[in-house]
N, C-alpha and C positions, 0 to 999 in steps of 0.2 A: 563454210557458212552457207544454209542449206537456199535460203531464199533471199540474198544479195541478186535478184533478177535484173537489167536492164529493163528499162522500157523506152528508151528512145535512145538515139545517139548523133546528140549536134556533136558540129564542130569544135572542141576544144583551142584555145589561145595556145599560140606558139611556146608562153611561156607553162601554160599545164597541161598541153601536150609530153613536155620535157621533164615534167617534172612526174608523170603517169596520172593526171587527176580525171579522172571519170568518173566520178560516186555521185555528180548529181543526176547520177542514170540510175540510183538504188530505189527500189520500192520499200524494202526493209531493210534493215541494222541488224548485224550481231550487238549484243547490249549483256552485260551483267546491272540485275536491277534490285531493287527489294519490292517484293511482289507483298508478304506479310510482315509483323515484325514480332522477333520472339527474345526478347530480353535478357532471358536466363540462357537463349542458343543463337545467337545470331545468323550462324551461317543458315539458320533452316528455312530465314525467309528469302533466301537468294538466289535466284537464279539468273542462268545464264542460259537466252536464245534468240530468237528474231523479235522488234519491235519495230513497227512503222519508223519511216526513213523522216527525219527531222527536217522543215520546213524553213526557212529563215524568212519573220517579219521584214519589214520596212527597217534600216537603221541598224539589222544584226546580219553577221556573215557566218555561211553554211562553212565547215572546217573537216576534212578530209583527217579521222583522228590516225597519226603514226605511231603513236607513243601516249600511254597514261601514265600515271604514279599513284600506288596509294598512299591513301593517309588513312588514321585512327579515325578520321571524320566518318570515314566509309563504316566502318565499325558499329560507333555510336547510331549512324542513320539506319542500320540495321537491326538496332536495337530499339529503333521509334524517335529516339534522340532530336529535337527539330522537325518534325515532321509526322504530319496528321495521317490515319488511314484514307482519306477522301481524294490526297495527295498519289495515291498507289496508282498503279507500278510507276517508281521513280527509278530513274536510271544514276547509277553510282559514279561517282567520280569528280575531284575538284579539278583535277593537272590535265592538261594536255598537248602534245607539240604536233601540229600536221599540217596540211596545205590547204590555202584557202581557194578560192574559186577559179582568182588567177595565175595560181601556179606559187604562189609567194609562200615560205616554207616561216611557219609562224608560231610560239608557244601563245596560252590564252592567260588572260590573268584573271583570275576565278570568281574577285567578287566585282558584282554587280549591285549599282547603286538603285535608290529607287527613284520614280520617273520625279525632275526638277529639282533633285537636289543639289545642294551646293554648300561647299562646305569638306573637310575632311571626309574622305569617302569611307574610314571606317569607323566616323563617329556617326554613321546614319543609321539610324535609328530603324529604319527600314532594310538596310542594305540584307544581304543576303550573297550565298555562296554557289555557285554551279551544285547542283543536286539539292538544292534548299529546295528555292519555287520552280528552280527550270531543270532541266532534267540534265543527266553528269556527262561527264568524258569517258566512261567505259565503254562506249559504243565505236563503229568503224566509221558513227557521222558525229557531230555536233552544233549546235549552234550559239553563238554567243554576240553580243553587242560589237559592233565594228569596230567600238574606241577599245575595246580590249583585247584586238589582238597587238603582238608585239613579235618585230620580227626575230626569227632567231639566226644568234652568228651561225655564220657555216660552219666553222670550227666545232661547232657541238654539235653530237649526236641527238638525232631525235628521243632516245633514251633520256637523255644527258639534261636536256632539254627540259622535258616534260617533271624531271624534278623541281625545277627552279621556282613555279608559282604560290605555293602552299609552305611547304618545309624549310628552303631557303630564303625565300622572302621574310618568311618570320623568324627566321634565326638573324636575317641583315639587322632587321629593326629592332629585334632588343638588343642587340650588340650593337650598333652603331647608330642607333638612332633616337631608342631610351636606354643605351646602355651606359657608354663611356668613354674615351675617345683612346686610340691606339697607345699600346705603351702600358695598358690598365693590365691589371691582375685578373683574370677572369675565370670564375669556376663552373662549368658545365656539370650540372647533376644527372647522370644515366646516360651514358656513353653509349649510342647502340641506335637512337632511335632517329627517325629523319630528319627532328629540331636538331636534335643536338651534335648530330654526327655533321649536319651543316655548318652550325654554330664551331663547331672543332677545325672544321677545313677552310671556313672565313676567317675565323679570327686568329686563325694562323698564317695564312694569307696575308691579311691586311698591318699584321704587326702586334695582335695581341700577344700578353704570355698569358697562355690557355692549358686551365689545370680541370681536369673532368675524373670524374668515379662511377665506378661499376660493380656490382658484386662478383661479374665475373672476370677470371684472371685474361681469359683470352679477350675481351670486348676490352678489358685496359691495354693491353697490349696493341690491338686492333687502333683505339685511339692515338696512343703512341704514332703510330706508322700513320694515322693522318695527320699529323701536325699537334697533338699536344706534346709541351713540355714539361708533365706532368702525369703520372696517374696514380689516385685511390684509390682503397674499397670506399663501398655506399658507409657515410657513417665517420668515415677515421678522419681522427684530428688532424688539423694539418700544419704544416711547418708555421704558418705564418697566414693572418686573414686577409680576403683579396677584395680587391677595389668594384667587383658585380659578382653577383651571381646570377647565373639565367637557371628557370626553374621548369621545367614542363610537366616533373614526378607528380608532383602534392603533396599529400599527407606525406608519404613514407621517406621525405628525404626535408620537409620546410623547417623542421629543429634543426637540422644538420646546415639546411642553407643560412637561417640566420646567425646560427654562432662561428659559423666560420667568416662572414662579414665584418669588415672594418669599421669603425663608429664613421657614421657618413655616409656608407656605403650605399649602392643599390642590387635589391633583388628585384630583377624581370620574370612576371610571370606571364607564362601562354600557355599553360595547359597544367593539368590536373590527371593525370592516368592512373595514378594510384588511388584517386580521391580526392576533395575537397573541401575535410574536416580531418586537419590535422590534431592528435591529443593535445599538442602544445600549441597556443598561437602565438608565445612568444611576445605579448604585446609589453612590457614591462622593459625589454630590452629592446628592443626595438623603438617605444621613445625614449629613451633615458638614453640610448648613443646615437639618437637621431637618425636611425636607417632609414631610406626612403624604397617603399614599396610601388614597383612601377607595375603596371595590367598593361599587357600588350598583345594584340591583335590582327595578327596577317598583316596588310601594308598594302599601302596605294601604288595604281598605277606607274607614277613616278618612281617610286621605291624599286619595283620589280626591272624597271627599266634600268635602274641605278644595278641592281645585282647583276644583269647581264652584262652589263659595262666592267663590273669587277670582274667576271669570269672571263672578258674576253681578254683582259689587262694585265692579267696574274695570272692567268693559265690554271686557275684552281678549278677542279670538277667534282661534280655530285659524284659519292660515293653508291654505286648499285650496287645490292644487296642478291638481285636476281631477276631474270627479266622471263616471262613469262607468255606464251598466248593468252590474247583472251580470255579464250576456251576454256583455259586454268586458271578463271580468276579463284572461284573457288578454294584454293589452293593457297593462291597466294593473299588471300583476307585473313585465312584459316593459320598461315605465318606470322601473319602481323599481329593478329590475335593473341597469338600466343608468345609471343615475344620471342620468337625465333629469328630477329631478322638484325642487321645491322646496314644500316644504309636503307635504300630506298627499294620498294618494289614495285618495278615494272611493267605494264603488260601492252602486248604489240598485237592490236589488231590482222 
């Protein structure tokens, strides 16, 4: 990292002494940002090099990042997705787990409400994401609001960690919070990707019976060995219809998630990667056996708290897909892009 320079060097606290925190001596950050955005190519507006070393207002703590995680978020904001040109250079990244000023080894939780709200923090209307209005966690600094950090168990790797805020929080919350309660039939559509490879190792975890499909024979199998009891192709009928479905595909799997539903049922949606203008929408059957359609969206403070509590209780852990330098975000955007990846990707400052 070419210009990580010191420029002073107090005394650090005994506790981040021990823990190695020095970073508020940086003048710049190594950073992967989106400098341009280019729709039809994402990776082209991306780069990865030094960016001024991030500041913490009044009320937000400066975060030594050890660990990031991508998401499809990173994706979309590279394709303009959320965010204006006036907004450039935005630094990439919702997830991250590092050490904060005083040594305290901490994951962050990503969304940020707007100033005075009160109320569900993700029915704000205002609310917003790390790399929305404030810049991400792909950098070796960050800063975020103080009520958002949350410490992390020892037990988890800062890797491990750094999954938990985006991908596993929103697979808690439509599984267990619009989903259905333990014991439910639950069918995960597309086995492979951060939701749902979450959603597979939770609700296997916590006692669901969890049936998930893939097109591919090894990503079923894969699911298999994280705790489903179950696996399809994208598409196949199935023995018997199940009490949720969580959906993150869109178009190219929501026929297949509503017929495979029980009258009553619930489909959880959080994402759309395929699209979101399926040919069929299904609406004839869906009121005629009264399925209930739930929109779910990342998860509050509380929630994310709630997930580390589960992973420190059940010993379940985020599935890494591949862990990366920085250096290589490139690399590993250009993965997830392409759907090469299964579980989460990584990158370590």
């Amino acid at each position: 990292m070419s210009c990580s320079v010191p420029t002073r060097t107090p005394a650090p606290t005994e506790a981040a002494a021990a823990a190695g925190w020095w970073s508020d001596t940086l003048i710049s950050v190594l950073a992967a940002y989106v400098a341009e955005f280019h729709p039809d190519n994402p990776l082209a507006g991306l780069v990865v090099a030094d960016r001024p070393a991030p500041e913490a207002p009044e009320g937000w703590a400066l975060v030594d990042v050890r660990a990031a995680a991508l998401n499809h978020h990173d994706v979309w904001s590279l394709r303009g997705v959320g965010l204006k040109s006036e907004q450039l250079p935005m630094i990439l990244g919702c997830d991250a787990a590092g050490v904060d000023q005083d040594g305290n080894e901490v994951l962050l939780h990503a969304v940020i409400s707007s100033p005075g709200w009160i109320g569900e923090q993700t029915l704000d209307p205002r609310r917003s994401l790390l790399s929305e209005r404030h810049q991400g966690t792909l950098a070796e600094q960050v800063v975020v609001p103080t009520a958002n950090l949350v410490p992390k168990p020892s037990g988890l790797s800062f890797e491990e960690a750094a999954c938990l805020p985006t991908a596993w929080l929103t697979a808690y919350k439509m599984l267990c919070i619009n989903g259905g309660p333990p014991g439910s039939t639950v069918l995960v559509q597309g086995a492979g990707g951060g939701v749902a490879s979450a959603a597979i190792a939770l609700g296997s975890a916590l006692g669901y019976r969890v049936w998930a499909t893939s097109r591919d024979e090894s990503r079923r199998q894969r699911a298999l060995d994280l705790g489903a009891d179950a696996v399809f192709e994208s598409g196949q009928r199935l023995p018997e219809r199940v009490d949720i479905v969580l959906e993150t595909v869109g178009a190219a799997t929501w026929s297949h998630s509503v017929s495979s539903l029980r009258p009553g049922g619930t489909v959880v949606i959080a994402g759309a990667t395929s699209g979101d203008a399926p040919p069929r929408a299904e609406l004839t059957r869906i009121f005629f056996q009264q399925m209930r359609v739930q929109g779910s969206t990342m998860g509050n403070l509380e929630q994310l708290q709630q997930v580390v509590r589960v992973v420190e209780q059940t010993g379940v852990r985020p599935l890494i897909d591949r862990v990366l330098p920085l250096s290589q975000a490139a690399d590993g955007i250009a993965a997830l892009h392409a759907g090469e990846v299964f579980g989460k990707v990584v990158l370590t400052p």
